[in-house]
Backbone as CSV, one residue per row, in Angstrom:
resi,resn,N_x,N_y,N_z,CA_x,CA_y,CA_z,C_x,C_y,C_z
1,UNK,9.565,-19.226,-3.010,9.982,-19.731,-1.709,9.172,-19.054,-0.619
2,UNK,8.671,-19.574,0.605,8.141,-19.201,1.802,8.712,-19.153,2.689
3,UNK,8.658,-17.688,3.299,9.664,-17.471,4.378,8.299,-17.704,5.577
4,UNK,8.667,-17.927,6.665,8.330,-18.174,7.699,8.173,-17.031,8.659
5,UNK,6.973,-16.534,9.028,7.190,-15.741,10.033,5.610,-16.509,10.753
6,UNK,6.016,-16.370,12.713,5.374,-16.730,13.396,3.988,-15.548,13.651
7,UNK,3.247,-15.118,12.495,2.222,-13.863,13.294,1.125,-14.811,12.279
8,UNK,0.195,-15.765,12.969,-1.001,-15.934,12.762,-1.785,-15.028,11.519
9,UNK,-1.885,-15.845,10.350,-2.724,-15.317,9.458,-1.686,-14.733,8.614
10,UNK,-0.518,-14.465,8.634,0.366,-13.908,7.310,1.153,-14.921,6.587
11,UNK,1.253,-14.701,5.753,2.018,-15.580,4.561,3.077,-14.359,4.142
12,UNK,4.322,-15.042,3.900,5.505,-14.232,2.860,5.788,-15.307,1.855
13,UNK,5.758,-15.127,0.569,6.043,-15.136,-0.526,7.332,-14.758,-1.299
14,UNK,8.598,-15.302,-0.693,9.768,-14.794,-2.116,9.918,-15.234,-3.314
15,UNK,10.095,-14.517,-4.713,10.696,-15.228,-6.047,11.610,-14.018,-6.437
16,UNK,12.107,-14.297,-7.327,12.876,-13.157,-8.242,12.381,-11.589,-8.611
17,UNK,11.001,-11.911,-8.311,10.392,-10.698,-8.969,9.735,-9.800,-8.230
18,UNK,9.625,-10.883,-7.147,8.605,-10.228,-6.087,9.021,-10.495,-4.459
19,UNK,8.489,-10.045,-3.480,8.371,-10.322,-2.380,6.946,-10.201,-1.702
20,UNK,6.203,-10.786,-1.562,4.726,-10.722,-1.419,4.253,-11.332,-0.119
21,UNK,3.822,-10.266,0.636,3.341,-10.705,2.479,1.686,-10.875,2.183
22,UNK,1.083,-11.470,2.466,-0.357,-11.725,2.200,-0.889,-12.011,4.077
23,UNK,-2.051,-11.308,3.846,-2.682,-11.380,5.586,-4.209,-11.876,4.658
24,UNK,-4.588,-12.910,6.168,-6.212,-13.121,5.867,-6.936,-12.223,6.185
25,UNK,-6.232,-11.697,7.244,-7.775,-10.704,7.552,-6.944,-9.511,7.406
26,UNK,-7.161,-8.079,6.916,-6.826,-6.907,6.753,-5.627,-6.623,7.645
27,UNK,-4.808,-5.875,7.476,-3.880,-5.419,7.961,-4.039,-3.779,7.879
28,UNK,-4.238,-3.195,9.139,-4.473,-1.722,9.334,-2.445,-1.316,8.579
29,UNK,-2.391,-0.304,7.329,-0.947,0.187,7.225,-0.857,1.594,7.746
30,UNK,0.472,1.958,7.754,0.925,3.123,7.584,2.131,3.328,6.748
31,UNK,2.467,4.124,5.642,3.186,3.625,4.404,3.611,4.631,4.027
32,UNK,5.005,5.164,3.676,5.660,6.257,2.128,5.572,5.282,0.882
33,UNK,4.952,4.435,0.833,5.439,3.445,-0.355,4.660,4.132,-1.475
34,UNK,4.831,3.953,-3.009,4.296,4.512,-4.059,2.480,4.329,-4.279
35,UNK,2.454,2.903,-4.094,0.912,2.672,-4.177,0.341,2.506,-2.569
36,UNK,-0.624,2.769,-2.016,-0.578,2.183,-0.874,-0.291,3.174,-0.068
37,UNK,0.217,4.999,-0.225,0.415,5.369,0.897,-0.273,5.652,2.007
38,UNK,0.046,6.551,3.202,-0.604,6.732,4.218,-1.563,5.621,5.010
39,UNK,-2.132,5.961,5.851,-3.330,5.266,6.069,-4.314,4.253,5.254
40,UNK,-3.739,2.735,5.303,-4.654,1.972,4.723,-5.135,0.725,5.115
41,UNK,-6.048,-0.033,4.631,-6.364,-1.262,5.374,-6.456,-2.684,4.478
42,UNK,-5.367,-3.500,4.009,-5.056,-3.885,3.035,-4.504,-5.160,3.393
43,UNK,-4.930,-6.475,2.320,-4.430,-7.775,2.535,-3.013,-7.879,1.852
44,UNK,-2.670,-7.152,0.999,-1.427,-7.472,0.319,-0.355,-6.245,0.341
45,UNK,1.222,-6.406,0.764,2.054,-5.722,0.726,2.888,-6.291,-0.127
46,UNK,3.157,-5.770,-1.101,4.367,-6.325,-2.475,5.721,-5.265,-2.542
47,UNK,6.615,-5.985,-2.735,7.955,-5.375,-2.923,8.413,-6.133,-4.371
48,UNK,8.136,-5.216,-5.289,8.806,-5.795,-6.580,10.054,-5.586,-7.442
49,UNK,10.530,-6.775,-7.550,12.215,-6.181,-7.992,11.775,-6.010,-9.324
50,UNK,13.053,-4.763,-9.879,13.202,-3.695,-11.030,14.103,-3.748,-11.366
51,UNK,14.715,-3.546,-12.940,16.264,-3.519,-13.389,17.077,-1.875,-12.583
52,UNK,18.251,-1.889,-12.143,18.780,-0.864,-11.960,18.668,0.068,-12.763
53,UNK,18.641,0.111,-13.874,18.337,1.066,-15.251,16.857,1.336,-15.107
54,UNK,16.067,1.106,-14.611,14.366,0.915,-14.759,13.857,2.862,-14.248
55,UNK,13.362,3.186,-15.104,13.170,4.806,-15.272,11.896,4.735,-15.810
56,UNK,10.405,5.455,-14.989,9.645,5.263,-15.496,8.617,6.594,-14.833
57,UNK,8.297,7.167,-16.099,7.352,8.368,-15.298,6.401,8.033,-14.757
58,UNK,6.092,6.971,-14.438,4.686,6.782,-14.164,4.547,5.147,-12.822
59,UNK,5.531,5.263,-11.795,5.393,3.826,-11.419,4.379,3.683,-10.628
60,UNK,3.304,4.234,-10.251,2.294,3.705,-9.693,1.734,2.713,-10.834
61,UNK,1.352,3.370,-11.766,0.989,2.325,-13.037,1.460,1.075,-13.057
62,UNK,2.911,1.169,-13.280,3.583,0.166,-13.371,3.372,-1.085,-12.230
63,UNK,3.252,-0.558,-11.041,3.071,-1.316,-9.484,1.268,-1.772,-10.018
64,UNK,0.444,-1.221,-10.443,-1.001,-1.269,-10.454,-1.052,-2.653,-11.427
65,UNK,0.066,-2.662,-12.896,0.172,-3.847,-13.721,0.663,-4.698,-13.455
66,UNK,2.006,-4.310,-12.406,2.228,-5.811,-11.804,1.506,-6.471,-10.752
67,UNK,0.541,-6.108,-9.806,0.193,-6.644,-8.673,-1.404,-7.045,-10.058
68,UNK,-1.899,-6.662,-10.862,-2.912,-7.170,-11.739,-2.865,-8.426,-12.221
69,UNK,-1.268,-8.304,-12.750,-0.575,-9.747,-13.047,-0.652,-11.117,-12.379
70,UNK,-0.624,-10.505,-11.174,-0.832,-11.943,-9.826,-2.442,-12.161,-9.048
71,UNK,-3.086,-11.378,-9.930,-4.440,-11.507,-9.425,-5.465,-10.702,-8.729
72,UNK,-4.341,-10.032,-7.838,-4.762,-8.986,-6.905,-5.620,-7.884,-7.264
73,UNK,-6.368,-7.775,-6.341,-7.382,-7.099,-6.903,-7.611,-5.974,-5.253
74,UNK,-7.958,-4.755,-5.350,-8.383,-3.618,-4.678,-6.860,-3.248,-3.956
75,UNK,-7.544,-2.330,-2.665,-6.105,-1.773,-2.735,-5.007,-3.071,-2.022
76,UNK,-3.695,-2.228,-2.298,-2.338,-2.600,-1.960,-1.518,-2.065,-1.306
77,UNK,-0.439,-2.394,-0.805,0.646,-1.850,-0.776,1.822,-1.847,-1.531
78,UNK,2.441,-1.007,-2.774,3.337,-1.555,-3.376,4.865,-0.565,-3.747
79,UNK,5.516,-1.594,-3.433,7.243,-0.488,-3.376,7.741,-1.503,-4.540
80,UNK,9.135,-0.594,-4.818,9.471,-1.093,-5.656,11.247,-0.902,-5.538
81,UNK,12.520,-1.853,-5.781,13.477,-2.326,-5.730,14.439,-2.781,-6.490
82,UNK,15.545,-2.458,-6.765,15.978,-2.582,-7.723,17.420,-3.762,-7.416
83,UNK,17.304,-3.827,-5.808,17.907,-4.842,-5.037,17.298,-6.207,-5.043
84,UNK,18.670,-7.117,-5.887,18.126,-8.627,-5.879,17.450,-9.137,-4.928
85,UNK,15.976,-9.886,-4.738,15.172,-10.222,-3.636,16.202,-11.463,-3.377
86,UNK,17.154,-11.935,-3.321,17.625,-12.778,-2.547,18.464,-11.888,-1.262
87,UNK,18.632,-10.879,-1.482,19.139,-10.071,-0.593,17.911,-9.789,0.697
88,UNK,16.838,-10.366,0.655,15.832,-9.739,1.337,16.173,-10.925,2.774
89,UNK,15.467,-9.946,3.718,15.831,-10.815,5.008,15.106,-10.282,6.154
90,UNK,14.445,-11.643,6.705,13.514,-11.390,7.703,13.979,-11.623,9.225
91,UNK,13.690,-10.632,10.181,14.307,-11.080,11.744,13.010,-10.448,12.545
92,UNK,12.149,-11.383,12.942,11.418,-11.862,14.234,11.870,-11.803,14.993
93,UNK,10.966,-11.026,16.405,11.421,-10.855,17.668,9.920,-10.530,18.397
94,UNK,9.830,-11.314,19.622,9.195,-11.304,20.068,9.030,-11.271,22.002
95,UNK,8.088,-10.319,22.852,8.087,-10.143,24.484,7.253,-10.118,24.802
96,UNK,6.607,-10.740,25.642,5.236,-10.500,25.843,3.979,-11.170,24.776
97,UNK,3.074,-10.407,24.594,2.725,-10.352,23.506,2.433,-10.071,22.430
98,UNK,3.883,-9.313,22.119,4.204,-8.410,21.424,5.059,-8.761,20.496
99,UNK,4.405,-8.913,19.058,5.616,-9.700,18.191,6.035,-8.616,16.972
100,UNK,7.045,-8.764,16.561,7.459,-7.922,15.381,8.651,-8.452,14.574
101,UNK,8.025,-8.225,13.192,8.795,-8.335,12.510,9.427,-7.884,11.441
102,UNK,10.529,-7.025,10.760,11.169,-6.443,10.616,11.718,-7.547,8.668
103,UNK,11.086,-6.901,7.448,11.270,-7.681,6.507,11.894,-6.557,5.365
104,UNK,12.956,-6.813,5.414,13.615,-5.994,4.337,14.883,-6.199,2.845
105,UNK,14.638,-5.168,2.046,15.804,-5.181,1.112,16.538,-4.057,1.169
106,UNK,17.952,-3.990,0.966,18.665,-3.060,1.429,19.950,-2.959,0.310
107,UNK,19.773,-1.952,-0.110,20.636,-1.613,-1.142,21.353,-0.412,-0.995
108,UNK,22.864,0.332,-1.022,23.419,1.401,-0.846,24.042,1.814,-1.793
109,UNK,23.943,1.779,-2.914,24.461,1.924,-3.868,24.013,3.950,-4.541
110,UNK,22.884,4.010,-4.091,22.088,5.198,-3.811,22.201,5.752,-2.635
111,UNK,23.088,5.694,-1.804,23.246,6.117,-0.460,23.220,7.757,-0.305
112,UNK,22.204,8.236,0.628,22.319,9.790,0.740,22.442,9.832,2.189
113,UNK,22.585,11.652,2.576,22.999,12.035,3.688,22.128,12.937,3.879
114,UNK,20.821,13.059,4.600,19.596,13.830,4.977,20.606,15.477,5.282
115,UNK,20.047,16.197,4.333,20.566,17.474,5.050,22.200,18.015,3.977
116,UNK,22.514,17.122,3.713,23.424,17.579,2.916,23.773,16.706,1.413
117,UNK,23.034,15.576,1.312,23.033,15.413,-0.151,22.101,16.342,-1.062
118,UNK,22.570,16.917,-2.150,21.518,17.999,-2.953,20.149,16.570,-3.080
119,UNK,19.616,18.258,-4.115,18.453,17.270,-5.011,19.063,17.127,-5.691
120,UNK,18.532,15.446,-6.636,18.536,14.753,-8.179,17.794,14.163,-8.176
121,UNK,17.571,13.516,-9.310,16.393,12.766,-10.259,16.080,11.807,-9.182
122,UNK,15.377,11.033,-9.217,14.580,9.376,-8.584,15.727,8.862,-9.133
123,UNK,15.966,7.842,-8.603,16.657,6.324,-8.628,16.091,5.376,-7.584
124,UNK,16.382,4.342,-8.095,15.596,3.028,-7.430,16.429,2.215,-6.635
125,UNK,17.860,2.307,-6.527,18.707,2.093,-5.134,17.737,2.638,-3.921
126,UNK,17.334,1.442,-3.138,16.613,1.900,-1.913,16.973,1.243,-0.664
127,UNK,16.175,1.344,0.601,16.038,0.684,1.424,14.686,0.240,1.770
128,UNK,14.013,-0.466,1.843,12.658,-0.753,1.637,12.349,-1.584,3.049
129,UNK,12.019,-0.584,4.086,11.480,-1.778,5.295,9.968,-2.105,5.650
130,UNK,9.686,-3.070,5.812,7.893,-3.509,6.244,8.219,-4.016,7.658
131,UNK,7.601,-3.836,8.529,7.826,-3.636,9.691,5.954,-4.393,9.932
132,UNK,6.340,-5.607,10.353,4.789,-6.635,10.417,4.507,-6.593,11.785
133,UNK,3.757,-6.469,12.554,3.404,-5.346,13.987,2.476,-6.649,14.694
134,UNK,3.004,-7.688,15.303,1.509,-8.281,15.608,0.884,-7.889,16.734
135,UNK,0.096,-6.832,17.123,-0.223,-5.805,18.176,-0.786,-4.820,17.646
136,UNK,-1.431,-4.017,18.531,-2.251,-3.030,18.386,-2.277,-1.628,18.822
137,UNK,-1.752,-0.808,17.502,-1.511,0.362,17.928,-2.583,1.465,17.424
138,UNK,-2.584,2.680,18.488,-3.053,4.132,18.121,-2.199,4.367,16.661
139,UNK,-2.788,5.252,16.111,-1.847,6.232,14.650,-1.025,6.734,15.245
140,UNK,-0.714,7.129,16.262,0.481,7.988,16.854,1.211,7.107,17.066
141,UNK,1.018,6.236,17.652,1.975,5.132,17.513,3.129,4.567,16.336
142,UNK,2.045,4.455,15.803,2.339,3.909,14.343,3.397,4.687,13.792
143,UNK,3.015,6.026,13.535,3.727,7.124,13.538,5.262,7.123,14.249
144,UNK,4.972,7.125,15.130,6.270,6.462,16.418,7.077,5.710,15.980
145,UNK,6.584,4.226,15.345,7.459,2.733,14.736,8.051,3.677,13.903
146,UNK,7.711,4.342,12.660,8.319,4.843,11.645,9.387,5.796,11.864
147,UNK,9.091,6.044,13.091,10.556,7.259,13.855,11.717,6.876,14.435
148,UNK,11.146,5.007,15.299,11.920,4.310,15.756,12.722,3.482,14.347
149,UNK,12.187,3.246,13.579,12.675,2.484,12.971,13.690,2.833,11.818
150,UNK,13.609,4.494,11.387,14.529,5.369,10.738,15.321,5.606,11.463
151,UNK,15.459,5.925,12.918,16.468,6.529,13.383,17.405,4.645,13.648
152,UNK,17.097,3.489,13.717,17.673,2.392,13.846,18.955,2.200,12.976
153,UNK,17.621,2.456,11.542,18.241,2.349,10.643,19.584,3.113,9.942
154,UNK,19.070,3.989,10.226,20.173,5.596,10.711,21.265,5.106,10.997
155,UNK,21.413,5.081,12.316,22.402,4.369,13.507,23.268,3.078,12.957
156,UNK,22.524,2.453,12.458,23.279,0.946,11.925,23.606,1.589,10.606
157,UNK,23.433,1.901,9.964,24.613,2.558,8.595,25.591,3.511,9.193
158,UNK,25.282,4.094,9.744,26.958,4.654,10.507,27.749,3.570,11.438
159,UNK,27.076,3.062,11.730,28.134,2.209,12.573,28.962,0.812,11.336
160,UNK,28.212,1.274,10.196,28.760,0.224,9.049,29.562,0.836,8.570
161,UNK,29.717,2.220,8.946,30.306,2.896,7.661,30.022,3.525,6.369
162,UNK,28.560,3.141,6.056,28.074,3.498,5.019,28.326,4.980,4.745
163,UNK,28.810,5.125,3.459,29.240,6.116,2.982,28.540,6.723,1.456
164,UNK,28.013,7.927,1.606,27.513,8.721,0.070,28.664,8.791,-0.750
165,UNK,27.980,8.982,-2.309,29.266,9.305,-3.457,29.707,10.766,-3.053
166,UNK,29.749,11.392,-1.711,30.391,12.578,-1.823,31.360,12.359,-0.268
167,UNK,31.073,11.597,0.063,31.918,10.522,1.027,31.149,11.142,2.430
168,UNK,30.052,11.886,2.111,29.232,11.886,3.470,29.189,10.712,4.505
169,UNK,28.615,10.829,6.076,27.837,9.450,6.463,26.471,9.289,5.702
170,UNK,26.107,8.271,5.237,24.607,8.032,4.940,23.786,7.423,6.038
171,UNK,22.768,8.279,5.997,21.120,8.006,6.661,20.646,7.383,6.113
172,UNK,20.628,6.949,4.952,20.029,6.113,4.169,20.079,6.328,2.813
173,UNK,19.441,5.776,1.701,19.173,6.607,0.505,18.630,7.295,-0.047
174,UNK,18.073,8.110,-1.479,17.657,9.120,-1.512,15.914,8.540,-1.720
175,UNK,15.506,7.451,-1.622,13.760,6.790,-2.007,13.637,5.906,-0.914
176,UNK,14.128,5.845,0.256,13.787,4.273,1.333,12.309,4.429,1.604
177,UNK,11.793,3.617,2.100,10.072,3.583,2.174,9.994,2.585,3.494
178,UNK,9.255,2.849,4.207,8.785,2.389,5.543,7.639,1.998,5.593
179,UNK,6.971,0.779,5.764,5.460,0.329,5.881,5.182,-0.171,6.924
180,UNK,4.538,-0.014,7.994,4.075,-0.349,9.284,2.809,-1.183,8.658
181,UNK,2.790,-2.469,9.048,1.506,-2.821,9.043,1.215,-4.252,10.500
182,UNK,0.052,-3.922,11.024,-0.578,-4.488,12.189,-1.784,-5.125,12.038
183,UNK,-1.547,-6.226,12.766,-2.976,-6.905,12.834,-3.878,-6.386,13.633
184,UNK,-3.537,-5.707,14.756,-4.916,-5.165,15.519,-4.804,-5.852,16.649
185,UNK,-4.138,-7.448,17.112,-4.276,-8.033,18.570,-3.886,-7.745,19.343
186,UNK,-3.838,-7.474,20.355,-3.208,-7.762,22.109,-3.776,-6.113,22.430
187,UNK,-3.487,-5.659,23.436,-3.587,-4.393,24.296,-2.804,-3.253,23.902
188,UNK,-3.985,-2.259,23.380,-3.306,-1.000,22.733,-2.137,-0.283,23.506
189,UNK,-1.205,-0.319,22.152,0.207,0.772,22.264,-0.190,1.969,21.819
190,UNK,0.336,2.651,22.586,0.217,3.719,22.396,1.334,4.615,22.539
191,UNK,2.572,4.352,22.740,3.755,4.373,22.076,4.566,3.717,21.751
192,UNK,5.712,3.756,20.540,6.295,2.926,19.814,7.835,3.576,19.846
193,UNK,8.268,4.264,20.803,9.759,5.228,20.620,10.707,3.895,21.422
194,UNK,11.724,4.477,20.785,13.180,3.563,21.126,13.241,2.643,22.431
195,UNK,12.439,3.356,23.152,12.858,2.831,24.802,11.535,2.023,25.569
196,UNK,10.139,2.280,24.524,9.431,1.555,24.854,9.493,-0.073,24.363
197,UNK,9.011,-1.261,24.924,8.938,-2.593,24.739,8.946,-2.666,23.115
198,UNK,7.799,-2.165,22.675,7.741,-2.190,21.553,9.110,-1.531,20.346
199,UNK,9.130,-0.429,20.431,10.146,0.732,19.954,11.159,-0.637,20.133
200,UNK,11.551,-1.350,21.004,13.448,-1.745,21.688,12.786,-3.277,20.633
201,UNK,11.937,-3.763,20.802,11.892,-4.654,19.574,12.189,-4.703,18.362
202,UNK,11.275,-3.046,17.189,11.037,-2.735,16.290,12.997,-2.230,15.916
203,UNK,13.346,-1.865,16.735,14.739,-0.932,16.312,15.706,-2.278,16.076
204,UNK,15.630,-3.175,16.950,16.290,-4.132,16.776,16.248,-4.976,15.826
205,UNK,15.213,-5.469,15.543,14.828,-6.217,14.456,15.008,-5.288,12.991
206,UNK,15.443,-4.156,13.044,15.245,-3.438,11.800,16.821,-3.340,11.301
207,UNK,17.702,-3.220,13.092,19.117,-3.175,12.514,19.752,-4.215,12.195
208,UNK,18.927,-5.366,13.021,19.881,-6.678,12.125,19.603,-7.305,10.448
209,UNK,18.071,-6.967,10.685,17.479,-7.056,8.952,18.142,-6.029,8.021
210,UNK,18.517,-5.034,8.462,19.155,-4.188,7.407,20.592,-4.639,7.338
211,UNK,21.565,-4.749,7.987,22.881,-5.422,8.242,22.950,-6.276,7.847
212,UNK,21.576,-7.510,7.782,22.257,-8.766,7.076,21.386,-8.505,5.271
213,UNK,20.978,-7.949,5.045,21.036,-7.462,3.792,21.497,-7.143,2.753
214,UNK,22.237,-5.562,3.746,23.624,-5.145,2.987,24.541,-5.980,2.838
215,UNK,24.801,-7.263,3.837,26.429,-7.814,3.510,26.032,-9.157,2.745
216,UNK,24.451,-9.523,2.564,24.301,-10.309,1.586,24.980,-10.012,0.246
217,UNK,25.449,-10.855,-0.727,26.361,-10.262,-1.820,25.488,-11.142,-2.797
């Protein structure tokens, strides 16, 4: 199925297995995701669904055989989910000429509390946001979206209630992954915090995409 988003030159891709954003021309990222982190410049961002049981020492590999599978070839971006992709959900928002869009899966089943859940093993209960930027930012910026868009996300699980297995509030879970990726158009940002144009877009679009996620069933 093809979801629709209005940013010139991207395609989204949903099935069962996958969630796949495709750009024609490069997309500058910024990424925690497994394959794909940090700083990259990449046509394909994949979110691939995983069995809840799915335990694997090695998932870059695993992300490297599935995106091989579909053709793809050089680098990527690739996360991975253990939340049914029908749960995934996109919210566009746009000022100026400044568009963003906010594409996520959201699962709490893994729910932690920064600061007071211990360490344990990996699990694949996540929150997985891509954050599609049509604008042009500095790295500090970028940097910025990823600050605006955790602390959103933050904010809207407490105000849900979301709760850890130790009945903490949850911040999120213990693997969420954040991918900023931008096309490069309109007039450089050069900040991206809560209160700038951009930031009051990105936060918004992140808390309703995560909200209608979670209460997808």
């Amino acid at each position: 199925m093809s979801m629709q988003i209005p940013i010139r030159g991207i395609s989204i891709l949903q099935t069962d297995k996958v969630v796949h954003v495709k750009s024609h021309l490069p997309l500058t990222t910024l990424s925690s995701a497994i394959v794909g982190s940090g700083f990259q410049r990449v046509h394909h961002v994949l979110n691939f669904h995983v069995d809840k049981n799915y335990y694997c020492r090695n998932p870059k590999a695993d992300l490297k055989t599935f995106a091989g599978r579909m053709k793809i070839e050089g680098r990527f971006v690739g996360l991975l989910t253990a939340v049914k992709l029908h749960k995934v959900r996109l919210v566009f928002l746009h000022e100026d000429d400044l568009g963003v869009g906010a594409l996520v899966t959201a699962g709490v089943s893994n729910a932690a509390c920064a600061g007071l859940t211990q360490p344990y093993s990996y699990r694949v209960g996540t929150i997985n946001t891509i954050l599609l930027l049509d604008a042009r930012l500095t790295r500090a910026a970028m940097l910025n979206a990823v600050i605006t868009a955790t602390e959103a996300k933050s904010a809207l699980l407490r105000e849900m209630n979301i709760r850890t297995p130790e009945n903490e509030p949850a911040t999120g879970t213990s693997t969420d992954t954040v991918t900023v990726a931008m096309t490069g158009r309109g007039k450089l940002q050069s900040y991206a915090g809560p209160v700038t144009t951009l930031g009051w877009l990105i936060a918004r679009a992140v808390r309703q995409a995560v909200h209608d996620s979670i209460r997808e069933k």
